[in-house]
N, C-alpha and C positions, 0 to 999 in steps of 0.2 A: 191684439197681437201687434209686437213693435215691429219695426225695422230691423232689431237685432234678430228676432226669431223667422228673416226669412235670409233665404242664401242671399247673398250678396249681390247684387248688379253692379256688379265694378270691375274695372283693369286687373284681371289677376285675380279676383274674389276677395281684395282687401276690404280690411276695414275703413266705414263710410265716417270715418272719426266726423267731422264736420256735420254729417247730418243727424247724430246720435246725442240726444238729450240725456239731462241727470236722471229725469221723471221715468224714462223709458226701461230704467234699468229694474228697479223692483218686480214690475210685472213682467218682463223679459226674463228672471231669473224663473218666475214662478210660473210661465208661460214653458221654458224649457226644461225645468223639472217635470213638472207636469209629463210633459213628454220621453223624456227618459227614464220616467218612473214606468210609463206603457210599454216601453222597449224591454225594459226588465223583465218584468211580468210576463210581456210574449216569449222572452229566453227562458224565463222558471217554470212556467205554464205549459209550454211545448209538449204534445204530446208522442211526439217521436221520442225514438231512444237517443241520449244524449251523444253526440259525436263531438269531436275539436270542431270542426265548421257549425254545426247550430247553438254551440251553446262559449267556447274561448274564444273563439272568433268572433263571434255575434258580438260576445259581450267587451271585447277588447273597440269594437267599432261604433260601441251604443254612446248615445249622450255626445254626439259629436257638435251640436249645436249650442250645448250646455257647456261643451268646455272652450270654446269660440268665446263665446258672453267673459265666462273665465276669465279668462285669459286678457280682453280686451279692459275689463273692469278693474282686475285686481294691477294690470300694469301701469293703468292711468293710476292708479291710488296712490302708485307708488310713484310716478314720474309727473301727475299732473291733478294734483287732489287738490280737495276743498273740502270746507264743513259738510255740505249736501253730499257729498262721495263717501266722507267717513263715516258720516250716520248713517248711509246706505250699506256699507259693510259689516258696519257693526248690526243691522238684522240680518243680513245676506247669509254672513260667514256660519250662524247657530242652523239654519237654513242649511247650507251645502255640507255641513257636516253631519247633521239627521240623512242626511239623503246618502251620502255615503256609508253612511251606517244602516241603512235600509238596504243597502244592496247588500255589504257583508255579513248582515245579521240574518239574511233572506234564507231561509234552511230550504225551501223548495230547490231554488237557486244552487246553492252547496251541494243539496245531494247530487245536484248534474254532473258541475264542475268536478266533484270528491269521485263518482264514478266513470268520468273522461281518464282522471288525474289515476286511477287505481288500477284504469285499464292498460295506460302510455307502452306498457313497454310490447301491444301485440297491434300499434297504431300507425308505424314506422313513417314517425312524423319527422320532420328535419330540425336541425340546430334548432334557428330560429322556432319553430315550430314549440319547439321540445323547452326552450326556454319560455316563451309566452304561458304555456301550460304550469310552467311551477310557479313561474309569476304569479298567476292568476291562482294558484291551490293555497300561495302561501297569502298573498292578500286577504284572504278568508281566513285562513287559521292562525293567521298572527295578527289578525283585527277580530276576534272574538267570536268565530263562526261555530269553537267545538264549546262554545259558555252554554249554562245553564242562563234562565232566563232573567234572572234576578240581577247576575251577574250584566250581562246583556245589558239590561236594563241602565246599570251604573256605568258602563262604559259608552253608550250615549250618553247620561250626563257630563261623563269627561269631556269627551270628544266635542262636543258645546260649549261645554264652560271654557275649553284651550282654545278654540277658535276665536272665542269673544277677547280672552287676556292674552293673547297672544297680537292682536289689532290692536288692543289698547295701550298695547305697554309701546309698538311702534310711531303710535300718532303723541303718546307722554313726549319722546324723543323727538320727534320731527314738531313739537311745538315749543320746547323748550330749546330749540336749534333757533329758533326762527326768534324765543321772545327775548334775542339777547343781543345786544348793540352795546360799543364800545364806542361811542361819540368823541372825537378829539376835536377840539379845534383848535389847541395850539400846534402849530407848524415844527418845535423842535419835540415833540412829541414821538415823532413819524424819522427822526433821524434814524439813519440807515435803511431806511425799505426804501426798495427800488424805488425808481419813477414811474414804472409801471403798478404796482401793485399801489402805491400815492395818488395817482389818476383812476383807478377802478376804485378807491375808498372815497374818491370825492365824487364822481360818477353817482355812486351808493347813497351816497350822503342828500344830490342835489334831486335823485327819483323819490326822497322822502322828505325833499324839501325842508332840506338842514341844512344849516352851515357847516362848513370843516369837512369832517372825513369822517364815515361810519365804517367799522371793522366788525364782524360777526363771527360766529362758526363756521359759515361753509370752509371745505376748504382752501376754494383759491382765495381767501381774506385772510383766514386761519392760519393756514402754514405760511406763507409771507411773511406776517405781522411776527412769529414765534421763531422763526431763522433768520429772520435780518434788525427785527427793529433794538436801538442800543436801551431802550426806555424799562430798564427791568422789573418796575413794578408793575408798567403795563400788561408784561407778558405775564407774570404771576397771575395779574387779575383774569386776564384772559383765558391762562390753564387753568387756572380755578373754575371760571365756568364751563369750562368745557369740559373738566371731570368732576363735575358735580352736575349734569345732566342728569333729569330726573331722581336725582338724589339732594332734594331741599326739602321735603316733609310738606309742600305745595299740592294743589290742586294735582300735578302733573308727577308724582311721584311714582317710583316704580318698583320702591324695594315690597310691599306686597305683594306686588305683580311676579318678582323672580319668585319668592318665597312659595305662592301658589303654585308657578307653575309648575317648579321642579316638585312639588309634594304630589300634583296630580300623574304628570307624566312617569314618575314611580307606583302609586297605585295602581296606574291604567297598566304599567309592565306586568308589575305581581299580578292583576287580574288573568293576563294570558300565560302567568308561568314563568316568569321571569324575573331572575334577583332585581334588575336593574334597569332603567331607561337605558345604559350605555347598553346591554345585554342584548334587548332587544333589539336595539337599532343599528349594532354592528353585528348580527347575526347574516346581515343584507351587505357588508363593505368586508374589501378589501382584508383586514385588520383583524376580521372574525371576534376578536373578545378585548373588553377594557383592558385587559390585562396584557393582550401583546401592546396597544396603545400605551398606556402608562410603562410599558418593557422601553417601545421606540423612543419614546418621548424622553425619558430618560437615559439613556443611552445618549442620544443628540445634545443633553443638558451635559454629560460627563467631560463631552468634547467640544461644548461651545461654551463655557461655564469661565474657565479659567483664563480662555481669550477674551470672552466679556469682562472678566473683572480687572482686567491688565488693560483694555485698550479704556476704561471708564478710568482707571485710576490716570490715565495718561491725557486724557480729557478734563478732569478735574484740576490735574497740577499745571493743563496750561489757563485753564481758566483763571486759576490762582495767580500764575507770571502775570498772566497777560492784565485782570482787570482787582487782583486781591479778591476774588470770589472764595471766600471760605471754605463754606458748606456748598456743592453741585445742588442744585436742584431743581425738579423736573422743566420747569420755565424756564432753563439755562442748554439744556442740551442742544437742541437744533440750533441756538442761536453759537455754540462753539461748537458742536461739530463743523457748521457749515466756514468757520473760519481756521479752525483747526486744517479742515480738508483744503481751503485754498493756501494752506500754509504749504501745505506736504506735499500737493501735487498741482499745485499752482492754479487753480478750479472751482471755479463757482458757477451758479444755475443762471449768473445773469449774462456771463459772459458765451452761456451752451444759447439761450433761449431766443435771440434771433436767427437759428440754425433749425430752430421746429415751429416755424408756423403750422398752426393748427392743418390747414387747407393741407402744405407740401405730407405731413405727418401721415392722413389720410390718404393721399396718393400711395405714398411710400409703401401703407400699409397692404394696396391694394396687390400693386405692383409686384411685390413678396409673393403674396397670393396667386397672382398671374402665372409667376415664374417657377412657382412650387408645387402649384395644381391645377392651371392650366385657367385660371377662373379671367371675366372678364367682367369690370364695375362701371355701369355707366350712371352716372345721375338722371333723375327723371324726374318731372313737376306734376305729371300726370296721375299720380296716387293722391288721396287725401294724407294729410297729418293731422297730428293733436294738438300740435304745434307750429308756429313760425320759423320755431331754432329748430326745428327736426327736419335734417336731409331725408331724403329717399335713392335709394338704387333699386337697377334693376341686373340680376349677375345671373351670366350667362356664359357656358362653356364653349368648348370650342369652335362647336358646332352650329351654335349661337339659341344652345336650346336653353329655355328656363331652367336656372341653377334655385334661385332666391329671390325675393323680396326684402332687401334689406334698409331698415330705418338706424339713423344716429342721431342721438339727441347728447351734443355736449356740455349746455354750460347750466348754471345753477338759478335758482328760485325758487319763489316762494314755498311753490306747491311739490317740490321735489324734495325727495329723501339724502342725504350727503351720500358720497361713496358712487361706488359704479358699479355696473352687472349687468349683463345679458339676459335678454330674456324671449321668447315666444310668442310672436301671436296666432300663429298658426304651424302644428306641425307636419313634420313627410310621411308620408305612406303612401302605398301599394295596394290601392282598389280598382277591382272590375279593370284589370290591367293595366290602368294608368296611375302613372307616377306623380303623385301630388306634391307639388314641391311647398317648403315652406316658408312661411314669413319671420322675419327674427330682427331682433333691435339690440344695439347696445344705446347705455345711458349712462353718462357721464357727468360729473360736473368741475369742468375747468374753466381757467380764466378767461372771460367776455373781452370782446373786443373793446377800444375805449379809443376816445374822438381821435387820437392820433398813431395807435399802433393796432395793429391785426391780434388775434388770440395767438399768443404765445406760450409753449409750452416747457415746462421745467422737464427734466429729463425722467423724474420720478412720474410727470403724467403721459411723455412718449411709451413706459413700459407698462402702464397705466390702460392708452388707449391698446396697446399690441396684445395686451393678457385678455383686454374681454373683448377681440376680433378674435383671438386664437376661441374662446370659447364660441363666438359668432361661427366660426367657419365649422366647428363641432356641428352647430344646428346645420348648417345651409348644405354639407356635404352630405347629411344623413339618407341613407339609402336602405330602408329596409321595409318589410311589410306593415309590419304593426306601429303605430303611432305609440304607443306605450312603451316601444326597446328605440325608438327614433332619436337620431339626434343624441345629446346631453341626458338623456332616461337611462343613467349607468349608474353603478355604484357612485356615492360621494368621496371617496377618496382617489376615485380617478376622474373624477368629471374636471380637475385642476390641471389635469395633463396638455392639453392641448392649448389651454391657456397661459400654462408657465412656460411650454417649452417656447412658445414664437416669442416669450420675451427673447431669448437668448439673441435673437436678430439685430436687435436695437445696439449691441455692445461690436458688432461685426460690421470693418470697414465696406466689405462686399454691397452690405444692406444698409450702411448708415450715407455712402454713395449717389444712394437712388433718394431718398429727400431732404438730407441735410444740408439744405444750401441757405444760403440769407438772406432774409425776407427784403434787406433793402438791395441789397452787392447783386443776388444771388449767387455769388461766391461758395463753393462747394464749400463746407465745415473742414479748414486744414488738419494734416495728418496728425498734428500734435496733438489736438483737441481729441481728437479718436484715441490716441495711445492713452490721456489722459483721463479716459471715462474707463477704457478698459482698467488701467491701475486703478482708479478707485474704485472698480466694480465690487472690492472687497472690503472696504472702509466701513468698519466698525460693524461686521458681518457678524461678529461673535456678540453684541450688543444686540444686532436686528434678531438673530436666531434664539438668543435669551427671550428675548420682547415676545415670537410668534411660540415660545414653549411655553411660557409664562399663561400665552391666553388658551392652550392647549390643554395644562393642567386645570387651571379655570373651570373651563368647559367640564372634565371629567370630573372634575369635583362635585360640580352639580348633578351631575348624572349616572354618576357611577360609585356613588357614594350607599351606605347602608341603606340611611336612610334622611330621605332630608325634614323629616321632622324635628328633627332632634336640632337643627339650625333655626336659629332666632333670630341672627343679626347678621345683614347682610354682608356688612361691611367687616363685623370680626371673621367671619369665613373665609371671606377674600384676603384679608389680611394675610392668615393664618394661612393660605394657599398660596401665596406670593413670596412668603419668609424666604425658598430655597431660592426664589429668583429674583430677588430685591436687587436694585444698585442705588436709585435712587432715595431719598427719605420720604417718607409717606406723607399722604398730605390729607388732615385730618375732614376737608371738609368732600371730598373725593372719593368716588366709589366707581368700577367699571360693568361691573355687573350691571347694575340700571339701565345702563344704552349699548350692553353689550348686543345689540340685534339679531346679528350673524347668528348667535345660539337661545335666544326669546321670542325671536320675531321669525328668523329665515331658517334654511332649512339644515342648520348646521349644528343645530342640538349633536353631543356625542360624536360630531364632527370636524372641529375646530381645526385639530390632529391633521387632517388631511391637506391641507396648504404645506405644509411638510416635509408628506408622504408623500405628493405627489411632484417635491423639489427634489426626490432623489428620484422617479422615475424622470423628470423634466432634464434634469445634469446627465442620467444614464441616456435618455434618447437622442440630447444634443451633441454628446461625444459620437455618438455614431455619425451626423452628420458630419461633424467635424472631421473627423476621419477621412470621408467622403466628398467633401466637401458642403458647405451649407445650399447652395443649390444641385444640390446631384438630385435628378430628375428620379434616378432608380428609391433612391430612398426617401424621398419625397412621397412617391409612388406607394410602397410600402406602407408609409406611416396614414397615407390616406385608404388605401384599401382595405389594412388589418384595425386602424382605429378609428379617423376621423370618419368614416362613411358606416362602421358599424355598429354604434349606439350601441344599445345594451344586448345584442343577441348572444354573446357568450361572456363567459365569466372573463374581467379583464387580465388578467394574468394570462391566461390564455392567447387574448389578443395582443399583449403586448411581445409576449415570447415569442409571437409567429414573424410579431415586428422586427424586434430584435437578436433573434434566436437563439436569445436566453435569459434568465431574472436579471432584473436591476438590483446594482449592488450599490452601498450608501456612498462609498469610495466617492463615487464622482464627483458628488454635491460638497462632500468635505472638504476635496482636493478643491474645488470652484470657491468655495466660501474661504478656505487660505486656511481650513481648521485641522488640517493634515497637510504634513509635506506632497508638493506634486512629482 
């Protein structure tokens, strides 16, 4: 027995990151399997008559040290891996998905749960109650419970063979991130990139013991080098490799890997009844069927279509003024929008970015949260980390009772995945009367400090850090019984809601106030500067909303399609999916699908759609504030008691209307995006 398979002896019952080996992890898996497979058994074996408390309840509480291990392994994989950690998931992951097919294919089990769930309506069980209950009916019978055995049979091997290509096709991506260096050593090379972003490439350059300046994918190298540098073949080369991730016909390749996995993930539908992967997967969201998806999604294409191709042609003909740029193309955009936008509104991210020191941004963001739910964040040194860059708090209400355990890890390396996300290491629930609060982390990756400026933030990574605290405070607010409706355990097309909305913050003088001051002056960030971020809130909105329908359709094509057998070529598919939202010209050695993550790796297959969906409840719930004002306590109140603190116990529409008492209409986000008159 490890260390992970016993409760924790620690401050808070966090994890002993520091004392936890690689070694410890395999038999900890199989030490706590072991164990929640006995748990099972005493739930299906039970010789009483099945009730909600011996047999949803039991089972909603079982495996609580197995999804601890979880939780803690699969987030290091993704924020702090190594070879020894991937090869540990790649046996783990065939491992935890037999196991969970062991529980839904468990027919003793079933008939419990199938006779609780037949009996519900003479139980007079509560919301919550009544909601865990179909959870847990429909977990079984939309994971293969009502299969014959044959069939059984093939949907454990699916459920295997996706776990293993679904890890594989992430670590393709995070090593073809990592195997790509852009070595400059001539100095006019680097013309136009800041002196910050010139000082973190040579920083880069001298930790691997090179001369000059090393430029890669993450993205604080990445977006830098393709917005400011004037060297245009360098950025071609640059976009080229970075849309040609896992797409070279290399060791590291990934178009089998899409090609698999959407061929299985449609079998494994059809197996339970279902035309489609999207079918089954929005039968649980918001959206209910591909088809209102592909309705919305379209719909948002009609009216952000025509402003994308007007503000791209306006873009192109100053590229043309300005340097004879012909043909636009992709390697060109960030580097003229960003000069275009300091044309029109007098504005650039070098002139915002000593106004967001990382440190002040952090405060800022707390302080919001202070003022909006009463929260209080203190820094602590007293927890373990997994890391040196990874803060710790400890957040606590008013009272000064335990709110959270909250960890941030912001900037980038080796062993980390690009991009940013929230995530769990322990969640809240309601046992034996006490309220267990939970642990929760956001992870990031912005730019490193370097020998002579602090980590400085572009303004795209201020809304950046605010979207995934707004999902952090999702977790940390969570108040409900069951750890399976806790927190972020909501449909996917509203789990975006709390994260979009606190962006709106970052554009509001009120909020931009309290940490926009200058890391050298401290000089609060003048009025102009504010007016000037608000005008451009909208810049080239019909371009970005093209761009997020683009990877919408995407998504649905893979998954809501007949059938993906009938696709051969990754790249003709995509192609062929992109024609109605092209602007730019293709670029033959490119493909998005290979390191599209979000829908191969993470849990937004058939979901894409929802960053969208959840930007016209996000514009619907901030106009309310607005109204009100952005800190009115009363509606602060509201949106924490009807959403953020109720995780998945009723259907979100529900919650939100009690929020705002009544549907969100698209109006808002149109009128915000500048795609309808206000």
């Amino acid at each position: 027995m490890t260390l992970l398979n016993t409760p924790f002896d620690t401050l808070y019952q966090t994890a002993p990151f520091s004392k936890i080996k690689n070694e410890d992890y395999l038999p900890a898996f199989l030490q706590a399997i072991k164990e929640a497979k006995a748990e099972i058994d005493a739930i299906a074996n039970n010789t009483d008559a099945p009730t909600f408390e011996n047999t949803i309840e039991a089972l909603d509480f079982s495996g609580e040290q197995l999804d601890r291990i979880s939780s803690i392994f699969f987030n290091l994989n993704s924020a702090e891996t190594n070879d020894t950690i991937q090869k540990i998931a790649q046996e783990v992951s065939p491992l935890l998905s037999e196991f969970s097919n062991d529980i839904t294919l468990n027919e003793d089990l079933f008939k419990r749960v199938k006779a609780v769930y037949e009996n519900k309506d003479h139980l007079n069980l509560n919301t919550e109650q009544n909601t865990l209950l179909d959870k847990k009916y429909k977990g079984f019978s939309r994971n293969g419970a009502n299969l014959d055995e044959d069939k059984k049979s093939r949907l454990r091997e699916i459920d295997k063979k996706l776990s293993q290509l679904k890890l594989k096709f992430g670590e393709n991506v995070l090593a073809e991130t990592n195997a790509y260096e852009l070595h400059i050593t001539n100095e006019e090379d680097l013309s136009g990139l800041p002196e910050g972003a010139k000082e973190a490439a040579q920083q880069l350059a001298e930790s691997k013991q090179k001369e000059g300046w090393l430029i890669t994918l993450d993205y604080p190298s990445y977006i830098p080098f393709m917005t400011y540098a004037d060297n245009r073949e360098l950025r071609k080369q640059l976009a080229i490799a970075s849309g040609a991730k896992a797409f070279k016909g290399n060791e590291f390749d990934n178009q089998e890997h899409v090609l698999h996995i959407a061929k299985l993930r449609h079998e494994r539908a059809n197996l339970l009844g279902y035309k489609t992967h999207a079918h089954f997967v929005l039968e649980e969201r918001m959206a209910k069927t591909p088809e209102n998806v592909e309705q919305f999604l379209n719909e948002l294409l009609k009216k952000a279509k025509p402003a994308a191709k007007k503000e791209f042609e306006n873009l192109a003909a100053f590229a043309k003024d300005l340097d004879g740029i012909e043909t636009l193309q992709k390697w060109d955009g960030s580097y003229y929008a960003e000069k275009l936008k300091q044309k029109l509104f007098n504005l650039d991210d070098e002139q915002l970015k000593p106004y967001f020191k990382l440190e002040h941004v952090i405060d800022g963001a707390f302080t919001i949260a202070e003022r909006l739910y009463d929260l209080k964040f203190e820094e602590i040194d007293t927890i373990d980390k997994y890391h040196q860059d990874v803060l710790t708090y400890k957040v606590t209400d008013t009272k000064g009772d335990l709110v959270s355990i909250f960890y941030a890890d912001f900037f980038p390396r080796s062993g980390k995945r690009n991009g940013a996300w929230m995530t769990v290491y322990k969640p809240q629930y309601i046992k034996n009367d006490e309220n267990s609060r939970p642990h929760i982390s956001i992870v990031c990756n912005f730019t490193k400090p370097t020998k002579s400026k602090p980590s400085l933030l572009t303004f795209n990574e201020v809304t950046t850090l605010f979207h995934e605290f707004g999902h952090a405070l999702h977790g940390m607010l969570a108040n409900t019984t069951y750890p399976s409706l806790s927190g972020t355990s909501v449909f996917w097309d509203f789990v975006e809601l709390p994260s979009q909305v606190l962006e709106n913050w970052c554009y509001e003088k009120e909020a931009l106030e309290l940490f926009a001051t200058h890391y050298q002056t401290g000089d609060m960030i003048p009025m102009e500067l504010i007016e000037k971020i608000k005008a451009s809130a909208t810049f080239h909105e019909g371009m970005q909303t093209l761009r997020q329908i683009s990877f919408g359709l995407l998504d649905m094509s893979w998954h809501a399609g007949e059938s993906p057998e009938t696709i051969t070529s990754v790249k003709t598919h995509e192609s062929k999916v992109f024609e109605n939202t092209k602007l730019y010209p293709d670029v033959a050695e490119n493909c998005m699908s290979t390191s599209f993550s979000h829908i191969f790796q993470g849990g937004y297959s058939s979901g894409y759609y929802s960053y969208k969906w959840a930007e016209v409840l996000d514009a619907d719930a901030f106009e309310y504030f607005l109204e009100q004002g952005v800190f009115n306590k009363d509606v602060a109140k509201k949106f924490k008691d009807n959403v953020l603190s109720q995780g998945g116990i009723e259907d979100p529409m529900t919650l939100y209307k009690r929020f705002r008492g009544k549907e969100p209409r698209p109006d808002a986000l149109l009128k915000r995006a500048g795609l309808i008159e206000k």
